[in-house]
N, C-alpha and C positions, 0 to 999 in steps of 0.2 A: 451531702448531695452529690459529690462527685465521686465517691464508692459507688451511690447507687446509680449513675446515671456509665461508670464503668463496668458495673454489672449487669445492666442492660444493652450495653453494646454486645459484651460479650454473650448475652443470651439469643439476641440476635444475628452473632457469629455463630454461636453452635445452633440453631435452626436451619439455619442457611446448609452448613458444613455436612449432615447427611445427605443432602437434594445433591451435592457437588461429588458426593463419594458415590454416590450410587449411578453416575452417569457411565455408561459403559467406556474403559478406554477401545480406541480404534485402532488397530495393529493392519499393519500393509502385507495382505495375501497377495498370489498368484498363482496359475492353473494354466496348464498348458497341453493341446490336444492336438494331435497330428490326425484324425479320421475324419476331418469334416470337409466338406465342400473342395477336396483335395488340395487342400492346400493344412498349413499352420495357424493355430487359431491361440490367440495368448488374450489372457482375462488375466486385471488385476485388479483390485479394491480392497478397500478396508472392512473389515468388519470384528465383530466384541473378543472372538476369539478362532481357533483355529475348527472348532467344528461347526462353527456358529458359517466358516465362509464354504467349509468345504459342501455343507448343506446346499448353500446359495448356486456355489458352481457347478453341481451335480445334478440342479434341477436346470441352471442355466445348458446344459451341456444335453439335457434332455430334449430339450426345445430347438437347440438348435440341430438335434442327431434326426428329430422327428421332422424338420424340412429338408434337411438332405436327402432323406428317403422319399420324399415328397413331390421331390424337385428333380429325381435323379430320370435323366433320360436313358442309361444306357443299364442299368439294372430293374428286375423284377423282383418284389419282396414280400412272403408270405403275408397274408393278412390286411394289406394293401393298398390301395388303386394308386398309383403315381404317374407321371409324366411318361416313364416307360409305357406302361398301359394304356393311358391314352394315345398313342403314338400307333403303338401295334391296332389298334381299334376301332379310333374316332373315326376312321373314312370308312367304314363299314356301316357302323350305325352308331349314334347316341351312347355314350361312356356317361356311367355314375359316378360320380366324387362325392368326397366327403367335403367337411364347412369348409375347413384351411385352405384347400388346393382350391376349390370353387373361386372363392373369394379373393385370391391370389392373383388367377387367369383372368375375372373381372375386373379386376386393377391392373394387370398389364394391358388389357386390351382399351379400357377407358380411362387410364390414369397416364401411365408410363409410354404408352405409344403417342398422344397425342402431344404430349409437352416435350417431347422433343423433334416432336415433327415425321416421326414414323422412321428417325432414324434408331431408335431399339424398339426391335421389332420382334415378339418372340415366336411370329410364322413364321421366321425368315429360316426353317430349320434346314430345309433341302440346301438352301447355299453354304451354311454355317459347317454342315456335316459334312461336306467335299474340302472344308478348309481345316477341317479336325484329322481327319484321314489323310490332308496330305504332313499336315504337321508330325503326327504320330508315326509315320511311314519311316521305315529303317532306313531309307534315303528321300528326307523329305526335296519334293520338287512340286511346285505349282499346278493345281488342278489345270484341265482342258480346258479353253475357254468356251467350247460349246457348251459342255456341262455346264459351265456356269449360267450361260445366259439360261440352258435350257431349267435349271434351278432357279433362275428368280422370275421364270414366269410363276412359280408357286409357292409366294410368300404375299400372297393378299391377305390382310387381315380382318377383313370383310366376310373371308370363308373360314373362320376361326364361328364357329356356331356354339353360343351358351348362353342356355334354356333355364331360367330363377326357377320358373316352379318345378321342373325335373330334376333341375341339377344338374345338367347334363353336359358333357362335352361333342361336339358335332363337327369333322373338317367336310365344306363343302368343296375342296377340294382334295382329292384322292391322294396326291400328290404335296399336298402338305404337310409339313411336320413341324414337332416346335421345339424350341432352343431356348432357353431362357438362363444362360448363361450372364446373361449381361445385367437380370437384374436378381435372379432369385437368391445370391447370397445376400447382395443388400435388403431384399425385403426382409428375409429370415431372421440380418441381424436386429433389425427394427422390431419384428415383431417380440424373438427373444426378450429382445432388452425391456422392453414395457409388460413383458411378464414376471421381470424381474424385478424391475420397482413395485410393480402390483405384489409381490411375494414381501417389500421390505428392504428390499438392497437399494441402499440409498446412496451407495459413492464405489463408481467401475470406473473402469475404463477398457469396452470391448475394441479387439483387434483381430480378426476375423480375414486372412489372410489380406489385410489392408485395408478393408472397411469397416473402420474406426467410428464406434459411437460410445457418447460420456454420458454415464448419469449422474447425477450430483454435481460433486464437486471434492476434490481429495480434501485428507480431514481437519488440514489447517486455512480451508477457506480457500484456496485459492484454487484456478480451474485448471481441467485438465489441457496437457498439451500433446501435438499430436506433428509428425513432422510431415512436409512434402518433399517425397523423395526426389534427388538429381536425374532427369532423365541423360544427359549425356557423359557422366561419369562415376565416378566411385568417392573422389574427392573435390565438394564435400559430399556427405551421406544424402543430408538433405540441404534445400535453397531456401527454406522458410520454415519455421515455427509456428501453428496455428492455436491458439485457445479457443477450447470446446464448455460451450456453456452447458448446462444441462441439457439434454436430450438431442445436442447437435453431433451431426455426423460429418467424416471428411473420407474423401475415396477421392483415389488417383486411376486415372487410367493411361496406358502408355504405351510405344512401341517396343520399348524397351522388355517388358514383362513376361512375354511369351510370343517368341517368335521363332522361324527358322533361316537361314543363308539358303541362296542359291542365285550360283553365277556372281557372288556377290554382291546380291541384292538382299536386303532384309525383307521380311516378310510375315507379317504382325497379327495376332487372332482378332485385331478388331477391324470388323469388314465394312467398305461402303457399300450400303445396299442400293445404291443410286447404280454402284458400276459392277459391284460382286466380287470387288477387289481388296484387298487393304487400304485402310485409309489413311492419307500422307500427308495429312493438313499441320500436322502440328508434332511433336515429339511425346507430349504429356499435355493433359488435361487433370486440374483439381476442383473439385465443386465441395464447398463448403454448405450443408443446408440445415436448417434451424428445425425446431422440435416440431412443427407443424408438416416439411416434407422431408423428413429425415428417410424413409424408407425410396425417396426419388435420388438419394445420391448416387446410387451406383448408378441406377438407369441412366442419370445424366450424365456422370462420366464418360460412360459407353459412348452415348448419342452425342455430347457434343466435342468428342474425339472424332466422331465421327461426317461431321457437316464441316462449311465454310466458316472461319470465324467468323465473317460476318454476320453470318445465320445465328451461329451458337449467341453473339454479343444482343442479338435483339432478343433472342427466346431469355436471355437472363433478365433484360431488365423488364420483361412483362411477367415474374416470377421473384419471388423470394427465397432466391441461393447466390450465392457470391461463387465466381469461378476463375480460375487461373489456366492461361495460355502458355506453356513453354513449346518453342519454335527451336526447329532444328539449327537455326544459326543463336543458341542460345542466348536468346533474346526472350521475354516474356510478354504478356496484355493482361488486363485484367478487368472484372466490371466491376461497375462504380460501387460495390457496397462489400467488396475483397479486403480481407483486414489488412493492414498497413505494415 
């Protein structure tokens, strides 16, 4: 009896023993692209072997080449219609899009402009692009402020015109342009990334010039993590470690990141559209958001770098994203559902 009751263990062990060998092992790839959204874009994940990830990345890396071109205001691209195009055109008459960029603009204008209170706004072009040009300038120095004001008479987004059953894009303002600086990397990585689980890639972790989104989970179970960088120094790197659950996303926005001096003033690409200025409320802004508004992190970055804390503290808790305040006398705030 106990031969045969140890030969059945054992035949139970080798039953088992193929299902456990044929489980693919997971090996930790990485891919790393300097031509997107002008910045550095670093993807890592596991997957069964090494052509098995470069597949995954190469379509990943397709997706996201195809909203750059999408999203790109200051270039024109055979074959077509992008933000460029709309720009040179809509104040003339009705511009045709394709599903992406439609769909895109309709979610900036009734998704991303409202939750954060109209502070990312992507009419806001005619102001954004006097603050681009003076950054770029071989001696950058502060727009005119007449320009400016006369720039934010034309950023209503009320004359932002689009037509479902044409498709159409329409500025009922002549004078308007759009900028979408503030969200179209973040939508892009979102959208990417849920084409990429739809393809099979089950465990990333996208990093997309800082907007960072997790799929899965790396392959020993435990989540990804993802850091907040030091707005007022170099040491340390970052002031907080975040874990990213599946489909959560983390983006920082700051003054730190792209700015110019003069006079010895700083002087920061993200603008208040209340005064047309840079906005000086805070040093850095982190918005933490879960798989249902994952594609709203960046936007909220922007927007609530860009408002009064006390604004930014009540838009968070009438929404589901956690967000972190760093203050120029570095000091922090945070809302109530900021991981610990």
């Amino acid at each position: 009896m106990k031969r045969r009751l140890t030969a059945l263990a054992l035949t139970v062990c080798l039953l088992f023993l193929p299902l456990t060998a044929c489980k693919p092992q997971q090996n930790l790839y990485s891919s790393t692209w300097f031509d997107l959204f002008d910045t550095v874009a670093v993807v890592q994940g596991y997957a069964a072997d090494q052509d098995d990830w470069n597949a995954q990345a190469a379509a990943l890396y397709d997706d996201l080449s195809n909203y750059n071109r999408l999203f790109d205001i200051y270039n024109h691209y055979d074959g077509v219609v992008n933000l460029y195009d709309v720009n040179a055109g809509a104040a003339a008459e009705p511009v045709q899009v394709g599903d992406e960029l439609y769909a895109f603009l309709r979610w900036c204008k009734e998704t991303a402009y409202p939750v954060t209170d109209g502070a990312t706004n992507i009419a806001a072009g005619a102001v954004l692009r006097l603050w681009h040009d003076a950054r770029e300038s071989a001696s950058p120095a502060p727009p005119n402020a007449e320009a400016i004001a006369a720039a934010l008479e034309h950023i209503d987004i009320d004359d932002l015109i689009l037509d479902d059953a044409a498709q159409t894009v329409y500025f009922a303002d002549p004078g308007m342009t759009l900028d979408v600086g503030a969200v179209g990397k973040g939508y892009a990585v979102e959208q990417a990334a849920q084409a990429a689980q739809a393809r099979g890639l089950t465990s990333a972790l996208l990093n997309i010039g800082g907007n960072v989104r997790a799929i899965g989970q790396k392959a020993d179970g435990k989540a990804w993590t993802a850091g907040v960088e030091n707005p007022w120094g170099d040491d340390p790197a970052y002031i907080q470690a975040v874990e990213l659950a599946d489909g959560d996303s983390l983006v920082v926005s700051g003054d730190y990141q792209r700015y110019f001096e003069y006079d010895g003033v700083r002087y920061a690409h993200l603008i208040d559209l209340t005064t047309g200025w840079p906005a000086r409320y805070v040093s850095s802004v982190a918005v933490l958001a879960h798989a249902d508004t994952g594609g709203l992190a960046d936007a909220l970055s922007t927007g609530l770098f860009c408002l009064p804390e006390a604004q930014g503290q009540a838009l968070a808790e009438q929404n589901s994203y956690a967000v972190l305040w760093m203050h120029t006398d570095e000091t922090t705030a945070q809302s109530a559902d900021w991981p610990q």
